[in-house]
N, C-alpha and C positions, 0 to 999 in steps of 0.2 A: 226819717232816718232809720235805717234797719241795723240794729244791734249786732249780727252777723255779720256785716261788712268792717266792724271794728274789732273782732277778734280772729284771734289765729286760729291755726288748726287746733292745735293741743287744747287752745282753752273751749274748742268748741266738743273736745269730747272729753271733757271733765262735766261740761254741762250736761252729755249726754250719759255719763256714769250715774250723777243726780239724778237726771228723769227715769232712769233703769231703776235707780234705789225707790223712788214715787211709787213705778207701778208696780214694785214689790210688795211695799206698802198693802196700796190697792188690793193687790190677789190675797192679801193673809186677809184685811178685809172681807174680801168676798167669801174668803173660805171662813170667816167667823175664829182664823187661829192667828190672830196680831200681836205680834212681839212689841210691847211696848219702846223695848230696848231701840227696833230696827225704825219704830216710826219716827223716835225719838232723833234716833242720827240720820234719817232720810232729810227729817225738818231740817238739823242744824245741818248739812252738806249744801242742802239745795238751798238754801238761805247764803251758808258762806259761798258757796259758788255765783250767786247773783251779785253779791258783793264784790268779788271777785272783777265778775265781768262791766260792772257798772264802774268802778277805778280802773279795768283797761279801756273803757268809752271816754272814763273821763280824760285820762292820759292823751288819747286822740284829739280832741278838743281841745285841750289846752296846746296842744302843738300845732293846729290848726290856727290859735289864738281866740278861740269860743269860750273864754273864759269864766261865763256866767254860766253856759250849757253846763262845762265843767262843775262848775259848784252846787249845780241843780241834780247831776250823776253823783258827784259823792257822797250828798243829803240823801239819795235813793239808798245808795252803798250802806252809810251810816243806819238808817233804818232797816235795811237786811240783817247786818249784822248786829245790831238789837235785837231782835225778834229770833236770828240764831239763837243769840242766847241762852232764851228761853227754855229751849230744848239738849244744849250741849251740858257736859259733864265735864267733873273733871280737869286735868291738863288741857283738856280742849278749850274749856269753859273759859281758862284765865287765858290761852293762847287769845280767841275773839274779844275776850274783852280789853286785850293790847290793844286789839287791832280794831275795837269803838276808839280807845282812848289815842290811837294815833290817830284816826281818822280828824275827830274831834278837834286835835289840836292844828292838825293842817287846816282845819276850816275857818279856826279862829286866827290863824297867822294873816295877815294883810300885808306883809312885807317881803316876802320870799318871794323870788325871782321864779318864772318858768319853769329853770332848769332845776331848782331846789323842790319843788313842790313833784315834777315829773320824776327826780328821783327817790322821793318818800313814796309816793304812787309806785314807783314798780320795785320798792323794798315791800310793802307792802304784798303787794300780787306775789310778788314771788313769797312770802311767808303763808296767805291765805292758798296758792298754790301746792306748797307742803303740807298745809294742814289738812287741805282734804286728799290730795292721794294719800297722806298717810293714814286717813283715817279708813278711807275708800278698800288701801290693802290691806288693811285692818280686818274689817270687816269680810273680805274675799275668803281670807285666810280663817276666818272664823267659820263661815259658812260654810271652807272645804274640811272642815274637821268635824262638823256638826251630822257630813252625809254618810 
């Protein structure tokens, strides 16, 4: 199954905002001049955006009625945005860690119907959606006042 086939336009170029902030990354790297600051929020973006897109796989799946695939996407989700974590600050920092702890709790509910579980999934997406373009503009707006 190819991950691309389960997401929309929009989510596929927020992905592709993260792998731009990556090879940002990369060149400060190469040039030996790396903002901790910029590695730091490339990790937590590209991390929350896999998250991101692994609860809109999962969403697909559970509407298909793949329900176990579903649970297997979330666990992935859940592990991204752990690992965000690590790197996020701040408001950001408690923002994701809502969004382990809602994770977390959808995984452990065994009683909610499709339609309850599909709409905690896209309250989610739509929050971890906010969070990174907001942080995305964040950073744009940073980096045009830095030139």
């Amino acid at each position: 199954r190819n991950i691309e086939t389960d997401l929309d336009d929009e989510s596929k170029a927020i992905i592709e905002v993260s792998i731009a902030d990556l090879e940002k990354v990369r060149r400060e790297m190469e040039m030996d001049s790396l903002v901790t600051e910029d590695l730091n929020r490339a990790f937590s973006n590209a991390l929350s955006t896999l998250t991101m897109a692994e609860l809109k796989v999962s969403e697909v799946l559970i509407k298909e009625h793949h329900s176990k695939d579903a649970i297997v996407a979330m666990k992935y989700g859940m592990f991204h945005i752990k690992n965000a974590l690590k790197y996020a600050e701040g408001e950001k920092k408690e923002y994701e860690k809502h969004i382990y702890e809602e994770l977390d709790s959808l995984l452990e509910s065994r009683t909610m119907s499709e339609e309850e579980v599909i709409a905690r999934l896209e309250k989610m997406i739509h929050e971890l959606d906010v969070l990174v373009e907001t942080d995305g503009s964040a950073d744009d707006q940073s980096s045009g006042s830095a030139h």
